[in-house]
C-alpha positions in Angstrom: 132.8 198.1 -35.6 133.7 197.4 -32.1 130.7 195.5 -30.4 129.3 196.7 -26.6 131.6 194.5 -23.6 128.3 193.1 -23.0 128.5 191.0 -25.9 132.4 190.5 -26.4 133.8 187.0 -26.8 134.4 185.2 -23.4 137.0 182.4 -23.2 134.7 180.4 -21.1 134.2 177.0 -22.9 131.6 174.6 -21.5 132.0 170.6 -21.7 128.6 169.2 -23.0 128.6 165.7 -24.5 132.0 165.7 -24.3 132.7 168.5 -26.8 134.0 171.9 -25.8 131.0 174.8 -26.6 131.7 178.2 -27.1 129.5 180.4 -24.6 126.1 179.9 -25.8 122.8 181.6 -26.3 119.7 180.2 -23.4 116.6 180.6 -25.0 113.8 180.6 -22.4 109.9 180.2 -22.9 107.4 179.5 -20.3 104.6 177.7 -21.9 100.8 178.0 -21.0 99.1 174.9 -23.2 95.7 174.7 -22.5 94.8 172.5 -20.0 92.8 169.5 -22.2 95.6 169.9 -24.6 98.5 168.5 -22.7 98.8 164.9 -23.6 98.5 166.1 -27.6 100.7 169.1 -27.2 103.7 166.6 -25.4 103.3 164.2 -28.6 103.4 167.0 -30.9 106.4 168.4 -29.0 108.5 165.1 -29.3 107.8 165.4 -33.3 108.3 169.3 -33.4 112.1 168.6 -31.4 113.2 166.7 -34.0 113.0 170.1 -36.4 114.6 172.4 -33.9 117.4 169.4 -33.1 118.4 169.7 -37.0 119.2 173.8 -37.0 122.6 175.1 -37.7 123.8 177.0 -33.8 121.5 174.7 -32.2 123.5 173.1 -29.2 120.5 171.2 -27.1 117.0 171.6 -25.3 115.0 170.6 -22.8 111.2 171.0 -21.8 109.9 170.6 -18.2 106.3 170.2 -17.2 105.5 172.8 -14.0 104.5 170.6 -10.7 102.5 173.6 -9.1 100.6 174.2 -12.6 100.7 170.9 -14.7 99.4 172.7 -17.9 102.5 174.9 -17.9 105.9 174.1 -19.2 109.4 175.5 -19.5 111.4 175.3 -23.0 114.9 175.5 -22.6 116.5 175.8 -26.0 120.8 176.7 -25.9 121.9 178.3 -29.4 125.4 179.0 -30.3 124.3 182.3 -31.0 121.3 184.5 -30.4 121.0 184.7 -34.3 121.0 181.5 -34.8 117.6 181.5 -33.4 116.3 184.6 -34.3 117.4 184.8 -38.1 118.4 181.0 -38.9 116.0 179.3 -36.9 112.9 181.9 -36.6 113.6 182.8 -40.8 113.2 179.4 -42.0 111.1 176.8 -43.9 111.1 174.3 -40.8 110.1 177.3 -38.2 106.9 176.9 -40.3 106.7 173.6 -39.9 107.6 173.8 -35.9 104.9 176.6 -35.6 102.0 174.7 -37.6 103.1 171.6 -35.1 102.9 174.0 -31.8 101.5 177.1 -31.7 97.9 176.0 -31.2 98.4 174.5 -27.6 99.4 178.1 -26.4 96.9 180.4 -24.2 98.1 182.7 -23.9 100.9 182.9 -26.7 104.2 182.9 -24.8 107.1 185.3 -24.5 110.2 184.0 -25.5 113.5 185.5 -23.7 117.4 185.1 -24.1 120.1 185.1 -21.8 124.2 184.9 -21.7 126.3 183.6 -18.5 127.0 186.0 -16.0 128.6 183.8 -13.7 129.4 180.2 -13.9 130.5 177.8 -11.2 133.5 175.8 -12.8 132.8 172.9 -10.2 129.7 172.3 -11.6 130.0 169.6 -14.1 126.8 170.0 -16.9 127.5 166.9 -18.0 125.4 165.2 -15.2 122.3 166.6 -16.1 122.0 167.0 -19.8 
């Protein structure tokens, strides 16, 4: 079965830790944790990375706190492939564990998106900032 051009192979390789990635998967949430929860929810987050650091298709991640809203936070996960997160990650035992860590801190529960590269500026060197 041929798949849609949208999803077709790219020879694109990106340079992160000084291995070459195959285009990859961004996973983006925007979390709401509510607002006397935030100095818990960043402990429980360091434990809960650990779990998602340890998934098969799992390249790296990153959360940011908001500076305009200080309760709010963006998670930044990159997956080899969008299944990777959605059956291997999302399907398992430690997704159980991750949730029981997390899921509490949310209101409201977020909305988790993915995206692919549309364009990418070779110059750039990723390197720097991950």
């Amino acid at each position: 079965m041929l798949r849609s051009s949208r999803y077709q192979e790219r020879t694109l390789y990106y340079r992160i830790r000084g291995k070459n990635i195959q285009p990859m998967i961004l996973e983006v949430a925007i979390l709401d944790v509510k607002p006397s929860m935030v100095n818990e929810f960043e402990t429980a987050f360091k434990t809960a990375s650990t779990i998602i650091a340890s998934m098969p298709g799992y390249i790296s991640h990153e959360l940011q706190r908001c500076l305009e809203t200080t309760n709010r936070y963006i998670l930044l996960v990159r997956w080899q492939k969008l299944e990777d997160h959605t059956i291997g990650f999302r399907q398992s035992p430690e997704y159980q564990e991750w949730r029981s860590l997390l899921h509490h801190f949310y209101d409201p529960f977020p909305t988790v998106e993915h995206y692919e590269v549309v364009l990418h500026n070779p110059k750039s060197d990723l390197r720097a900032v991950l």
